[in-house]
C-alpha positions in Angstrom: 9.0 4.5 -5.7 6.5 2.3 -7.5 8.3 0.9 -11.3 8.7 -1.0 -13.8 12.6 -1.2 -13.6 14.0 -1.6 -10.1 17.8 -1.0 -10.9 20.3 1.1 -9.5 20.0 2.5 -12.9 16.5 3.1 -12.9 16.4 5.2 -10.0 20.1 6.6 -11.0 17.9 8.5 -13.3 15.2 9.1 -11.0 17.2 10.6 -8.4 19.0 12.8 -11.2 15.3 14.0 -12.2 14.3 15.0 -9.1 17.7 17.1 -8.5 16.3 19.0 -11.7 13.1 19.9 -10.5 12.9 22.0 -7.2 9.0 22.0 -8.1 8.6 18.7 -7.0 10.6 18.8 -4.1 8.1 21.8 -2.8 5.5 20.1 -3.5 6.0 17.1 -1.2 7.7 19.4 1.5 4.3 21.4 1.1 1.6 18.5 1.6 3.9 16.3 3.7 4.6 19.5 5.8 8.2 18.3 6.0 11.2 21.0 7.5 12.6 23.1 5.0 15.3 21.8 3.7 13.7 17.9 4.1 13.9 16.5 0.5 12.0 13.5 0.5 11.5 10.6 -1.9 9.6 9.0 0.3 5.9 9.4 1.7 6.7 9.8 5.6 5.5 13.4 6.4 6.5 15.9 9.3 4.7 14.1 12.0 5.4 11.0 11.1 9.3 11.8 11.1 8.7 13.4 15.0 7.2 9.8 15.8 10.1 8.0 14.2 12.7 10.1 15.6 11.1 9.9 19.2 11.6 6.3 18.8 14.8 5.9 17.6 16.0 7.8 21.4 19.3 8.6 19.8 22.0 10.6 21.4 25.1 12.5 20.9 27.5 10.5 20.1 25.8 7.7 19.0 25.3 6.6 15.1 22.1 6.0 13.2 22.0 4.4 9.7 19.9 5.9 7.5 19.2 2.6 5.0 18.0 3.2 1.8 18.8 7.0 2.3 17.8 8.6 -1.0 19.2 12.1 -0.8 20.1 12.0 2.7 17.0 14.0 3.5 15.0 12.3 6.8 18.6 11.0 8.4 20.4 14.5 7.7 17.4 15.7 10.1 17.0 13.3 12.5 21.2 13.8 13.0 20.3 17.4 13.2 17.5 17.3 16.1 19.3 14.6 18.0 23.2 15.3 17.2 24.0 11.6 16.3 26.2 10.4 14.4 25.0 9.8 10.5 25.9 6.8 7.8 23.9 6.7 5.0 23.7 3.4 2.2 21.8 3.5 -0.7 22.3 1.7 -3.9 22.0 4.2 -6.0 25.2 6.6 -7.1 23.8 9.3 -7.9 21.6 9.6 -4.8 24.5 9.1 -2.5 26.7 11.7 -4.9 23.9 14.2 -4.1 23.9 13.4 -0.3 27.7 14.0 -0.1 27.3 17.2 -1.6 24.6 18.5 0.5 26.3 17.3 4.1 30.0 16.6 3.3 30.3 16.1 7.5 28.1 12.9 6.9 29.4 9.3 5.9 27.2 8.1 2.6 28.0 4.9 1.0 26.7 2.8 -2.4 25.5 -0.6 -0.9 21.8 -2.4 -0.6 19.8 -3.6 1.7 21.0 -6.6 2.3 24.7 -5.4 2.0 25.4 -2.6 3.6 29.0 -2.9 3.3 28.9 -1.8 7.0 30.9 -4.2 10.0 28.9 -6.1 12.5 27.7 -4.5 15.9 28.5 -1.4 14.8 25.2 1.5 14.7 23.0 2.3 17.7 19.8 2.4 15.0 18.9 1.6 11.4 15.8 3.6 10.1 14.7 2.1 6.6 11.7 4.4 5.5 9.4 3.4 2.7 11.9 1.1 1.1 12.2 -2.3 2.5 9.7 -3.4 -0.5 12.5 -3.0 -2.3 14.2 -5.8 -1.0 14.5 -9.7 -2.3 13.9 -11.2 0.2 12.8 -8.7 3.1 14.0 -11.3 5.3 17.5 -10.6 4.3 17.3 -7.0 4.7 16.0 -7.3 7.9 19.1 -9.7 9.2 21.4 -7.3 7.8 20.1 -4.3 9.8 20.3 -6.7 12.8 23.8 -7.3 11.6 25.0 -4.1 11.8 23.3 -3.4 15.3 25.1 -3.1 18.4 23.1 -5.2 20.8 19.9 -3.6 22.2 20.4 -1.2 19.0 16.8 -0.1 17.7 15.2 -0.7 14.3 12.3 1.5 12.7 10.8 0.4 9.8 8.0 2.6 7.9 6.6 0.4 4.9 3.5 -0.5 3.1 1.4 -4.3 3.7 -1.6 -5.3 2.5 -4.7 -5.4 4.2 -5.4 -9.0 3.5 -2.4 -10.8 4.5 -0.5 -12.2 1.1 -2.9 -10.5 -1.4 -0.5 -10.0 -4.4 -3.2 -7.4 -5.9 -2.2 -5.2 -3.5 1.1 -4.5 -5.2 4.2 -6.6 -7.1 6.2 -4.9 -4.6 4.8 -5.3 -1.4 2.4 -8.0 -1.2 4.8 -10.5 1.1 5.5 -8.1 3.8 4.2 -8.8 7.0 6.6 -7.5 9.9 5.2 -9.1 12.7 5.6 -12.5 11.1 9.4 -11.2 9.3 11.1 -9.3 12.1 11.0 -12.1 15.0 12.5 -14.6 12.1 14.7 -12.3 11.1 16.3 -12.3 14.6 14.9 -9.5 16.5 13.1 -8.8 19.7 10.4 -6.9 21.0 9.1 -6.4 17.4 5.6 -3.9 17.9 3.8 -3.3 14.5 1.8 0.0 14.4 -1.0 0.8 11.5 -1.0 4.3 10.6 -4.0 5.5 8.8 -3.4 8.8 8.9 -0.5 8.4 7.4 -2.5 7.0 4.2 -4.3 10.0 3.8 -1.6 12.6 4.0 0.2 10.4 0.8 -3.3 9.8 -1.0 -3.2 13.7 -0.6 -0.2 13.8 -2.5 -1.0 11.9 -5.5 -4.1 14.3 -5.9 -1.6 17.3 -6.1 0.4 15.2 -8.3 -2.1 14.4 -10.7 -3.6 18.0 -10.3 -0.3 19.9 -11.6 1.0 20.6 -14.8 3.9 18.2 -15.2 5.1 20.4 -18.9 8.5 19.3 -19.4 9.1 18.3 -15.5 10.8 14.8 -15.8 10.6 14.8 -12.1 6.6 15.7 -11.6 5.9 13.3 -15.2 7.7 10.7 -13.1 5.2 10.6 -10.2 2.7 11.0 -11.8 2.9 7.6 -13.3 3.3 6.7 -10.0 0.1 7.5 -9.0 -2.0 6.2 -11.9 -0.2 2.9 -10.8 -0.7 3.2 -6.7 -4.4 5.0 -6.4 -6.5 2.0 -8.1 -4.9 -0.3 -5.5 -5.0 2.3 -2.5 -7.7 0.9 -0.5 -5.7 -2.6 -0.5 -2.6 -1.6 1.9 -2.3 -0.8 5.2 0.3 2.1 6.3 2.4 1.0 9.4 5.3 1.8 11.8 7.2 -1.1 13.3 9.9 -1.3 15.7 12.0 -4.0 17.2 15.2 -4.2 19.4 18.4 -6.7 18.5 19.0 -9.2 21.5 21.0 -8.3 24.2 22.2 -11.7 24.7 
C-alpha cells in the first residue's frame, strides 16, 4: 500500500485495521472477483491469481514462498489448488499473527524482503505480489528470492513500473523498477516481463468503489481511501506487469 510511513509499524496498524473491517475485505473480494475466503491487501484479482498460479507449476510436495505475504491470503490459495507446501515472510507481526491463526498447518515467519530468514536452495517458487516496491534496493530483494531458490526454482513477480522508464512522477515508490533490466542483474535466467493492462483497470475499478463508499468510522475503508486520492492523479503514468524468471541450473 501507497504511505507516508513505510514501517513494520505503519502497516502493524494497517493490517490490524483491516482485521476490523470485514466491509473492506468484501469489497476487494467483490471487484477483484477473488475466491471466497481470498483476503487481499493487494491489487491482483481472480484471474490474474489463475495466471500466476499456472506459472508457478507447483506440485505436491513441493514449497512456494509467499514473500511479502500479508495475511496469507493469495499463497494460502495457491497451496490449496496445487497442494504445495506453504512459507510465508512478511515484516509485519501482526500480519503474520493473523496468518497463523487463519492456517495453523502453514509455516509464517517475520522477515523482509531482503532477509527472509529462510536457508539457501531451499523453495521450489517465490511469488512476491504487489510488494517489491517496497524494497531498498529491489535489487536486493530480488538476490534473496534467488537465494532461497533451489536451482531451476521459479520466481513471479506482480508489481507496478512506470511508463517512461525512470520517471519519479510516477510514484516515490516505484519509479526505479524495471525488471527486465533488475532480474538478469540480480542473477536470474530466462527473465520474461509481461504488461497487463487489464489488470490496471480492474484496480482503477477499485479505487472508484473506494472513493464511492461511506468510509463512517471504517479505519480500514478511511485508510484506502487515502490511498486512492494519492494513486489515481498518477494512474495513467505506470504500467501493470507480470514477470517471471528461473534461477540457474548451473
Amino acid at each position: 500500500m501507497v504511505g507516508p510511513v513505510l514501517s513494520a509499524e505503519h502497516f502493524d496498524r494497517w493490517y490490524a485495521d483491516r482485521e476490523a473491517s470485514s466491509s473492506a475485505d468484501r469489497m476487494m473480494r467483490r471487484v477483484l472477483r477473488l475466491p471466497e475466503g481470498v483476503d487481499s491487501t493487494g491489487m491482483l484479482g481472480g484471474d490474474g491469481l489463475d495466471e500466476v498460479v499456472g506459472l508457478l507449476a507447483l506440485r505436491p510436495g513441493q514449497v512456494l514462498l509467499d514473500l511479502a505475504c500479508g495475511r496469507g491470503g493469495y499463497g494460502l490459495e495457491i497451496a490449496r489448488r496445487t497442494g504445495c507446501g506453504l512459507i510465508g515472510v512478511d515484516f509485519s507481526a501482526v500480519a503474520i499473527a493473523q496468518a497463523r491463526e487463519r492456517a495453523p498447518e502453514a509455516r509464517f515467519e517475520v522477515g523482509t524482503l531482503t532477509a527472509t530468514g529462510l536457508p539457501g536452495a531451499s523453495v521450489d517458487a517465490v511469488l512476491v505480489a504487489d510488494s517489491l516496491q517496497f524494497a531498498d534496493p529491489k535489487v536486493a530483494a530480488l538476490r534473496e528470492c534467488l537465494r532461497v531458490l533451489v536451482p531451476g526454482g521459479r520466481l513471479v513477480v506482480t508489481c507496478w513500473q512506470p511508463r517512461v522508464p525512470g520517471d519519479k512522477s510516477a510514484s516515490r515508490l516505484m519509479w526505479d523498477l524495471d525488471l527486465a533490466r533488475q532480474l538478469p542483474e540480480a542473477g536470474f535466467a530466462d527473465a520474461v516481463v509481461r504488461d497487463r493492462p487489464q489488470w490496471l483497470d480492474l484496480e482503477k475499478r477499485v479505487w472508484e468503489e473506494v472513493l464511492a463508499a461511506d468510509a463512517s468510522g471504517d479505519p480500514a475503508l478511511e485508510s484506502l481511501r487515502r490511498e486512492a486520492r494519492l494513486v489515481l492523479p498518477r494512474f495513467g503514468k505506470r504500467r501493470r506487469v507480470l514477470a517471471t524468471a528461473t534461477a540457474p541450473t548451473t
